[in-house]
N, C-alpha and C positions, 0 to 999 in steps of 0.2 A: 603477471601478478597472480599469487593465489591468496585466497580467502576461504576461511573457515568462516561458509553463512550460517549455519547453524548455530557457530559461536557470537560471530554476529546479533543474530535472532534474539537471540536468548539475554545478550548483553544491552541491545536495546527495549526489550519486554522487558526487562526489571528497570530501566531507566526510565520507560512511561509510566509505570504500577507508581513512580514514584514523582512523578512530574505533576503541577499543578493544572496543565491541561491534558493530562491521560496519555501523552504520546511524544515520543524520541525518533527523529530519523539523522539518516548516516547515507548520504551520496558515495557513491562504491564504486564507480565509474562514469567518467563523464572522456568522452574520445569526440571531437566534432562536435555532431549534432545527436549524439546520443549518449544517453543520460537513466541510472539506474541507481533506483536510491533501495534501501530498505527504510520501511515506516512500520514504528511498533504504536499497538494503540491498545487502551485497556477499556474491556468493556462497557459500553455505552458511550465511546466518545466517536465523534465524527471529524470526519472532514468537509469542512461546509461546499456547497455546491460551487464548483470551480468550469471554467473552459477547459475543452479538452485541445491536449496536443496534437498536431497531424497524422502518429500513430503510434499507440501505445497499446503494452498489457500488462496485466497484472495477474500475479502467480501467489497465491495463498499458501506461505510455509507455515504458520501454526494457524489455529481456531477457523471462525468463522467469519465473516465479515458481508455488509449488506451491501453493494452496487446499487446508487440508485440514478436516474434522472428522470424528466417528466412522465410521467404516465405507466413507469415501471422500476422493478424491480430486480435483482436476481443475488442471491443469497448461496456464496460460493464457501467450501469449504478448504479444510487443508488439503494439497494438491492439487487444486484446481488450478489451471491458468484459462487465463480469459480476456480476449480484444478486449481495449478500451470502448465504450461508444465516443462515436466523432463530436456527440452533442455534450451539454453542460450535465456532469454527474455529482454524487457527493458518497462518500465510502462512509461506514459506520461500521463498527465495532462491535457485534453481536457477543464474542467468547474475546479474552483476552488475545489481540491476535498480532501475526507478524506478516507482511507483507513486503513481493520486491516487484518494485515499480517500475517498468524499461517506456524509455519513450524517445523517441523522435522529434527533435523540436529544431525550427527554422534558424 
């Protein structure tokens, strides 16, 4: 399989810019037990605080976006990639942004 993520990206960012809750995603691969979505979110919208997977990361292809769970924070930019934490987080949407989720699940 190939994929233009960038075309991707950019076709799910104008798909959330115009969605009633800020955000479009598109599962890109799922093989087993692993699972890689992109999620587009526009500015100020979140994803409310969820469980995490056994092991996953997240790779910031456009803007900003805020990592949170109890007691912290970390505010990754585009090209960032970054382990999930094990514990309950919630992603928010600081700059219109596009993100690809990989994860590991039972």
């Amino acid at each position: 399989m190939n994929l233009d993520l960038t075309a991707l990206a950019d076709e799910h960012l104008a798909a959330a810019r115009t969605a009633p809750h800020g955000r479009s995603a598109h599962l890109v691969l799922h093989d087993g037990v692993l699972r890689q979505t992109v999620i587009a979110l526009k500015a100020g919208t979140s994803l409310d605080e969820h469980n995490a997977p056994p092991a996953a990361s997240l790779q910031v292809l456009n803007g900003r976006v805020r990592l949170t769970a109890p007691g912290w924070e970390d505010e990754l930019a585009a090209g960032t990639l970054r382990e999930i934490p094990k514990e309950r987080h919630g992603l928010t949407a600081v700059d219109d942004s596009v993100v690809l989720l990989t994860a590991v699940n039972d």
